[in-house]
ZAGU-612616 format. One record per residue (C-alpha): x, y negated, z; residue in one letter. Coordinates in steps of 0.02 Angstrom, whole numbers, plus 32768, in hexadecimal, padded with zeros to 4 digits. Each point is the difference from the previous one (the first is absolute). Example, Ala and Ser with C-alpha at 12.3 -4.5 7.8 and 13.67 -1.06 7.14 Angstrom:
! residues 2
826780E18186a 80457F547FDFs 
END
This chain:
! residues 444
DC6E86C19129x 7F6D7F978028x 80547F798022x 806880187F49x 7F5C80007FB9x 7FBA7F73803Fx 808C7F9D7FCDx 7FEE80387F51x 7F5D7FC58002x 80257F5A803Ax 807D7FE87F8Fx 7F98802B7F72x 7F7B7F9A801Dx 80A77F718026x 802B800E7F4Dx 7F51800D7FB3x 7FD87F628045x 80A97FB37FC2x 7FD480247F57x 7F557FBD801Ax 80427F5F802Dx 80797FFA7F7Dx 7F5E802C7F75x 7F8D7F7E8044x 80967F7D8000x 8025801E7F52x 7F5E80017FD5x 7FD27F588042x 80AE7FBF7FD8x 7FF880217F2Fx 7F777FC17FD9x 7FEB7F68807Ax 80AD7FD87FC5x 7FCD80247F48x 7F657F7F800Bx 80567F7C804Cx 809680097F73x 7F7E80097F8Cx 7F957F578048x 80A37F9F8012x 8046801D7F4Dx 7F557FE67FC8x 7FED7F61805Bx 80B47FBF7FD6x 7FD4801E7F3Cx 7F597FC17FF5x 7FDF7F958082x 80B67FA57FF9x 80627FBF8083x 7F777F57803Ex 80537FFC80A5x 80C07FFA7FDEx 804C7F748070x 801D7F5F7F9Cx 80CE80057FBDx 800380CD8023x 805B7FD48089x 807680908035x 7FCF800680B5x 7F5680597FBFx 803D803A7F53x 80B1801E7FB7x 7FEA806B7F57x 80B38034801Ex 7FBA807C808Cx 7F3580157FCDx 802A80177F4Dx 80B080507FD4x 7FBD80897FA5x 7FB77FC77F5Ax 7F77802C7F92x 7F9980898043x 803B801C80ABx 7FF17F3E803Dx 7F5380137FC8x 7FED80938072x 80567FC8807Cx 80167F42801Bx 7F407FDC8023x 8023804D80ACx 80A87FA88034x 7FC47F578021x 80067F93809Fx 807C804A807Cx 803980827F9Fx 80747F757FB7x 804C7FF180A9x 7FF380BB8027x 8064801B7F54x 806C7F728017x 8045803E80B7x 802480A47FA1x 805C7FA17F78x 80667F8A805Bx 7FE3801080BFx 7FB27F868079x 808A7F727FBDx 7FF57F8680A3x 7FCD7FFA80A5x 7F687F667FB1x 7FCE80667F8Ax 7F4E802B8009x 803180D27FCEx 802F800280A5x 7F4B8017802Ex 800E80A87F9Fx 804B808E8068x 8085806C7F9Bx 7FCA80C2800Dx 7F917FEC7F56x 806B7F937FA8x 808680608037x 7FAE80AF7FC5x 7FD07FAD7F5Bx 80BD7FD47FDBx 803780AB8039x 7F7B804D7F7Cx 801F7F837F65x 80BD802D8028x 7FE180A37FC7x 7FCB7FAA7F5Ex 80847F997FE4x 7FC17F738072x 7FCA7F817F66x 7F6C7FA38044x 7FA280707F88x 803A808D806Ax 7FD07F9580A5x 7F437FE27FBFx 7FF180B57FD4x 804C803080A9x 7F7B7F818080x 7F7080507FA3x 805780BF801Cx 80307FDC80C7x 7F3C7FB68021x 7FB8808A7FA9x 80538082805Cx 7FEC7FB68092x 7F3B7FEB7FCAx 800480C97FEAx 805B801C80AEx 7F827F898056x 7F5F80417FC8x 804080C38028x 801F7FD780B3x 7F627F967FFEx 7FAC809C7FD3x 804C80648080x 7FF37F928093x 7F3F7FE27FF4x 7FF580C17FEEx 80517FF680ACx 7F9D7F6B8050x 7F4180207FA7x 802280867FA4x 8007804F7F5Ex 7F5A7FAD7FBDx 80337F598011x 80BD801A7FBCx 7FD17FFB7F4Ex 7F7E7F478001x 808B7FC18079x 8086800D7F5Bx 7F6A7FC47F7Ex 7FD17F758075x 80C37FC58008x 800D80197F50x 7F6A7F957FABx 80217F628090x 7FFB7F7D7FA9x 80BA7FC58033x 804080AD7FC3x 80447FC77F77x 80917FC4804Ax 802B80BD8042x 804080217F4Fx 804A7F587FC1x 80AF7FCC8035x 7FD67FBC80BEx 803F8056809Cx 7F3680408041x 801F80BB7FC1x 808E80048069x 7FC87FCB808Ex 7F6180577FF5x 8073809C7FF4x 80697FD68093x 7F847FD08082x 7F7D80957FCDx 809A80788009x 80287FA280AFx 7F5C803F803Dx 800080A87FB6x 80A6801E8049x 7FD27FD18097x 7F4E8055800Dx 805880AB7FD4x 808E7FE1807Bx 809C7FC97F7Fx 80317F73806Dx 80BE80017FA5x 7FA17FDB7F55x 7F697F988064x 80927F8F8028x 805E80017F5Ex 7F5F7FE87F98x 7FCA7F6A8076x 80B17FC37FF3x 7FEF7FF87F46x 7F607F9A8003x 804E7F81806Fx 808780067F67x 7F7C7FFB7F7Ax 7F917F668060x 80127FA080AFx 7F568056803Bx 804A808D7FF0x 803A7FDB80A0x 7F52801D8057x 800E80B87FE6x 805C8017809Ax 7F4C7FBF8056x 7F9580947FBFx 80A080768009x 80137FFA80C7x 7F3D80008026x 801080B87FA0x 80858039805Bx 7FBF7FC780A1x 7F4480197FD6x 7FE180777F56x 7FC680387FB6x 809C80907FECx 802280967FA9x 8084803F8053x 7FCE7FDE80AAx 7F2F80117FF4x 7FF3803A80B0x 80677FB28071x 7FB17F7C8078x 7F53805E800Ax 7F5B7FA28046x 801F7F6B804Ex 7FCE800580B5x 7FDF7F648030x 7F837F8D7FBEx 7FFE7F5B7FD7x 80677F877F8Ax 80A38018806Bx 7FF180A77FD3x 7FF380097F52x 80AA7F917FF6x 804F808A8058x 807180467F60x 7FCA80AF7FCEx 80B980457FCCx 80A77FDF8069x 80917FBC7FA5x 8091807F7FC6x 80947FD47FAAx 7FAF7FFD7F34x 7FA17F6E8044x 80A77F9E7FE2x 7FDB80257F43x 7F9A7F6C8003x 80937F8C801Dx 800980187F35x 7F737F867FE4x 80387F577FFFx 80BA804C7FABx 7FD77FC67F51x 7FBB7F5D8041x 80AC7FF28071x 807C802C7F6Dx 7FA37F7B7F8Cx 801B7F6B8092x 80A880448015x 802D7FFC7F4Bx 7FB27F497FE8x 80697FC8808Cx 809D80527FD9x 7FEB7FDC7F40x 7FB07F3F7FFEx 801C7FE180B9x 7F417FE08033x 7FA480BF803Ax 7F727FAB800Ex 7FE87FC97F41x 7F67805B7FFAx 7F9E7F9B8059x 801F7F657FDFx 7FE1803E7F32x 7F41800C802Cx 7FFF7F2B8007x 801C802C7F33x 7F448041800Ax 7FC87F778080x 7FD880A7806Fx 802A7FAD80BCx 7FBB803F80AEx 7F5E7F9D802Ex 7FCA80688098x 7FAC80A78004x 7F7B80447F8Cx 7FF37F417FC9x 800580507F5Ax 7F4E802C801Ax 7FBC7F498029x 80567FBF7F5Dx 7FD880827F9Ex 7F407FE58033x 80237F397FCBx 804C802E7F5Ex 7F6680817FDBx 7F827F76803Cx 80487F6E7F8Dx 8022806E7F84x 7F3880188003x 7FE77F427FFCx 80817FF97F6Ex 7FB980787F9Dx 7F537FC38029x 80377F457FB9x 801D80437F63x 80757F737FD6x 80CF800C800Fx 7FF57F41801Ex 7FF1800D80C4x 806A808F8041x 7FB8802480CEx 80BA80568027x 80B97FEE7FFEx 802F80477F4Ex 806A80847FF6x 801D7FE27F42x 7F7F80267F7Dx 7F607FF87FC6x 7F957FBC8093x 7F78807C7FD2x 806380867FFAx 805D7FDF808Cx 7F5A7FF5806Ex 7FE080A37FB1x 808A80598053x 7FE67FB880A3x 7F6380527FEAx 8043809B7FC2x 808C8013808Ax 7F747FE58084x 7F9C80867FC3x 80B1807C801Ax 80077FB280A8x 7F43802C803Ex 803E80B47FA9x 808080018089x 7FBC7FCA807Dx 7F6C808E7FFCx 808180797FC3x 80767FDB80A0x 7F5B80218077x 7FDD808F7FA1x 80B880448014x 80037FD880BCx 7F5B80588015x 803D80B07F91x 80AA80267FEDx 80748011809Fx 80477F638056x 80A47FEF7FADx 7FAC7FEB7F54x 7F887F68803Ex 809F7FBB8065x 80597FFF7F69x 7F847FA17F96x 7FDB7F7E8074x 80C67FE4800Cx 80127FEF7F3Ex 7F6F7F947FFDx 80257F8F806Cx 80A57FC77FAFx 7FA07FAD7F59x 7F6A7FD18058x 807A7F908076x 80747FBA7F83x 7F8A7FC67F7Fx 801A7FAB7F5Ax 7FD47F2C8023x 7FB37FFD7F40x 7FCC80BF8005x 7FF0804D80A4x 7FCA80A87FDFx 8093801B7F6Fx 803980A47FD8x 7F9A80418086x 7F9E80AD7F79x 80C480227FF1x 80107FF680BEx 7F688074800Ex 804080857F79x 808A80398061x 7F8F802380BAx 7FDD80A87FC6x 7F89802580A9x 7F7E7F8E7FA7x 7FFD80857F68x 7FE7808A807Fx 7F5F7FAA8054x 7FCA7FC97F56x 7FF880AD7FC3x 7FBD80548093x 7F7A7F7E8018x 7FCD80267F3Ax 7FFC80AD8009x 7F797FFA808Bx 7FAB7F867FADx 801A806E7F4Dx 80247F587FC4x 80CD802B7FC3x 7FC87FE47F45x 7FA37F67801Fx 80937FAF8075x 8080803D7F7Bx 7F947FC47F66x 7FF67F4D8056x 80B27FFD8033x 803C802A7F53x 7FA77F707F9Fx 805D7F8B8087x 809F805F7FCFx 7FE17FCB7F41x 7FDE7F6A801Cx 807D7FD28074x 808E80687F6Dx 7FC07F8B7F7Ex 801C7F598054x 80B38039803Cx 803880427F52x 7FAB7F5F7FACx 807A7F968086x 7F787FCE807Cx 8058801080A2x 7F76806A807Bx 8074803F8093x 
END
C-alpha cells in the first residue's frame, strides 16, 4: 500500500510538471512568435524589400513558392519565406531534380513532412507555404516542452522556464518559425537527449535518427548518446556503477553502466543520414551528392577550428573597413554587397562566435559531459569549413539549434538575477536581425 502510494505521488507530480512545461512553452511560443510576425510584416510594408538580389533570381526568391497566396495572406506570410526557404519549398514541390543540383544539400525529412501536410490541403504551393510554416511551428512547440523538461532534470525546475525565454528571444530565432528545417532539428536532437536521459533508448535512437534525416549534424548525436549510456547521467539506471574506487584519470574513463542489449537502439542514428545516401545513389547514381553541394556555398574543409582564425581576420578588417569610411578600398574578399555592410556582418558573426565560445566553456563546466561533448562536435563542423568571403556564415543559425548553451545561459542568469536583462538584450538583436531578413538582407 505504501508502495501504491508512493507511486501515485510520483506520478502526480509526473504530470503536473508536464503541464508546466507545456504552459511555459506556449507562453513563450505565442507571443515571441506573435512579435516576430508582427516586425517582419511591418518591415516588409514599410521598410520595402532594399536587399532583394538584383534579377529576383529564383535560387533566393521564386514568388511561385514565397507568395502563392494573394492579398492578405502573402503579406502575412511571405516576409518570412525568403532565402532557403525557396529551396526548402522547392524540394517539397518538385524533389531534389539531379544529382548537381545544389537541393541536394537539403536533407528530405522537412521537406518531406511539409509535402505530406500541404497534401492534406490539396498540395497547391499555397497549401505547401501554409504547410513549412505549420511543420516548424509544431516542431517549435515540441522543442521548447522537452527543453523545459530536460533542464528540470539537469538544473532543475528554476532554470527550465529562462532556458525556453532565452531560446526564444536569440536573435537567430526567427528562423524556428519560418519555413527552414532548425525547428525540426531542434526537436529531434532535444528529444534525442530526453529520451535518452530518461532511459527511452528505442525513441533516443529514432529521434537521433530523424535529425540525421532533418540535417548531416544530426549525425553527431550518436557522440553525446553513448557517453550517457556509458557515463549518465540515467534515469533508469541512477545507481548502478556506485563510487569509483580508484583514483586518477584512468579511472574516471572506466564506463559507469555495462552494455545490455537496448544499447543497440543507438544503431538508429546515422539511419536517416544512410537512407538519404542510399536514395541519392540509387536515384541519381552519386550517394555522396551532399557533399560535394556545399562547393555551391564555397563552404570547403580548411583544417580544424580554422574557422576561428578567419573569422578573427574578417572581424579585424571589417574594423579597418568600417573605420575608412569610404567603399572605394574594400580590405577583404567580397562576398557580394555593400562593402560596409558586409564588414558589418563579419563583425556581427564574430560577436556570435565569442558567444560560443564562452557559452561552450560554460556548458563544459555545468551541465554533464555529453552536453559539452556535443557542442564542441557541432561546433567544430562550421568553424572548420568556413566561408572564403564570409567565414563565420550562418554560424547564430548554427548556434540556435545547441540547445545546452540555452541551459547554461539561463542558469548562469538566474544566479546572477540578470534573466530580464539577458532576455531584454537578446530580443532587440532578435528585431533587428527579423527586419533585415524580411527587408531581403541576407544575415544567416
Amino acid at each position: 500500500m505504501a508502495y501504491e502510494a508512493t507511486s501515485e505521488r510520483l506520478t502526480g507530480v509526473a504530470r503536473l510538471r508536464a503541464s508546466e512545461s507545456v504552459r511555459v512553452a506556449l507562453r513563450a511560443f505565442a507571443w515571441s512568435r506573435l512579435a516576430i510576425l508582427l516586425v517582419a510584416v511591418y518591415s516588409a510594408l514599410v521598410v520595402g524589400s532594399g536587399g532583394v538580389p538584383a534579377a529576383n533570381e529564383q535560387r533566393y526568391d521564386d514568388p511561385a513558392y514565397t507568395q502563392p497566396l494573394g492579398g492578405f495572406g502573402d503579406v502575412v506570410l511571405s516576409p518570412l519565406a525568403h532565402w532557403d526557404a525557396v529551396w526548402f519549398l522547392g524540394i517539397a514541390d518538385t524533389g531534389y531534380e539531379s544529382a548537381d543540383s545544389p537541393r541536394t544539400a537539403f536533407f528530405p525529412l522537412y521537406p518531406l513532412l511539409t509535402r505530406g501536410v500541404a497534401e492534406l490541403g490539396g498540395g497547391s504551393n499555397g497549401a505547401l507555404l501554409i504547410a513549412a510554416f505549420l511543420v516548424s511551428l509544431a516542431a517549435l512547440l515540441g522543442a521548447l516542452v522537452l527543453l523545459h523538461r530536460l533542464t528540470s532534470l539537469e538544473l532543475g525546475r528554476r532554470a527550465a522556464a529562462p532556458a525556453v525565454l532565452l531560446l526564444c528571444v536569440f536573435p537567430a530565432s526567427l528562423f524556428l518559425g519560418a519555413p527552414y528545417s532548425e525547428s525540426l532539428f531542434l526537436l529531434c536532437s532535444i528529444g534525442a537527449f530526453y529520451a535518452a536521459r530518461t532511459g527511452s533508448w528505442a525513441w533516443a535512437g529514432a529521434a537521433a535518427g530523424a535529425a540525421s534525416a532533418t540535417r548531416s549534424a544530426g549525425l553527431i548525436l550518436v557522440l553525446p548518446l553513448v557517453l550517457i549510456y556509458l557515463y549518465g547521467p540515467r534515469s533508469d539506471r541512477p545507481g548502478e556503477g556506485g563510487p569509483l574506487r580508484a583514483r586518477g584519470w584512468r579511472a574516471s574513463l572506466r564506463p559507469v553502466h555495462t552494455l545490455r542489449p537496448d544499447f543497440a537502439w543507438l544503431a538508429l542514428a546515422p539511419l536517416g543520414l544512410a537512407l538519404y545516401a542510399a536514395w541519392l545513389g540509387i536515384q541519381h547514381g552519386d550517394a555522396t551528392a551532399f557533399l560535394g553541394a556545399q562547393d555551391y556555398w564555397g563552404r570547403e574543409f580548411a583544417g580544424p577550428l580554422v574557422g576561428v582564425w578567419d573569422g578573427a581576420s574578417a572581424a579585424v578588417d571589417g574594423v579597418r573597413q568600417l573605420a575608412s569610411g569610404s567603399t572605394e578600398t574594400v580590405y577583404f574578399e567580397q562576398a557580394g554587397g555593400d562593402p560596409m555592410r558586409v564588414a558589418a556582418i563579419n563583425l556581427m558573426l564574430f560577436g556570435f562566435l565569442c558567444f560560443g565560445l564562452v557559452a561552450t566553456v560554460g556548458v563544459l563546466r555545468r551541465l554533464p559531459f555529453a552536453y559539452g561533448a556535443y557542442v564542441v562536435a557541432a561546433l567544430m563542423l562550421p568553424l572548420s569549413y568556413p566561408v572564403e568571403p564570409q567565414p563565420l556564415m550562418s554560424l547564430p543559425r548554427f548556434l540556435l539549434v545547441l540547445f545546452p548553451i540555452f541551459m547554461w545561459l539561463a542558469a548562469t542568469a538566474e544566479e546572477r538575477g540578470a534573466t530580464t536583462r539577458y532576455a531584454a538584450i537578446s530580443a532587440i538583436g532578435l528585431g533587428l536581425l527579423t527586419q533585415q531578413f524580411a527587408s531581403w538582407y541576407f544575415i544567416a
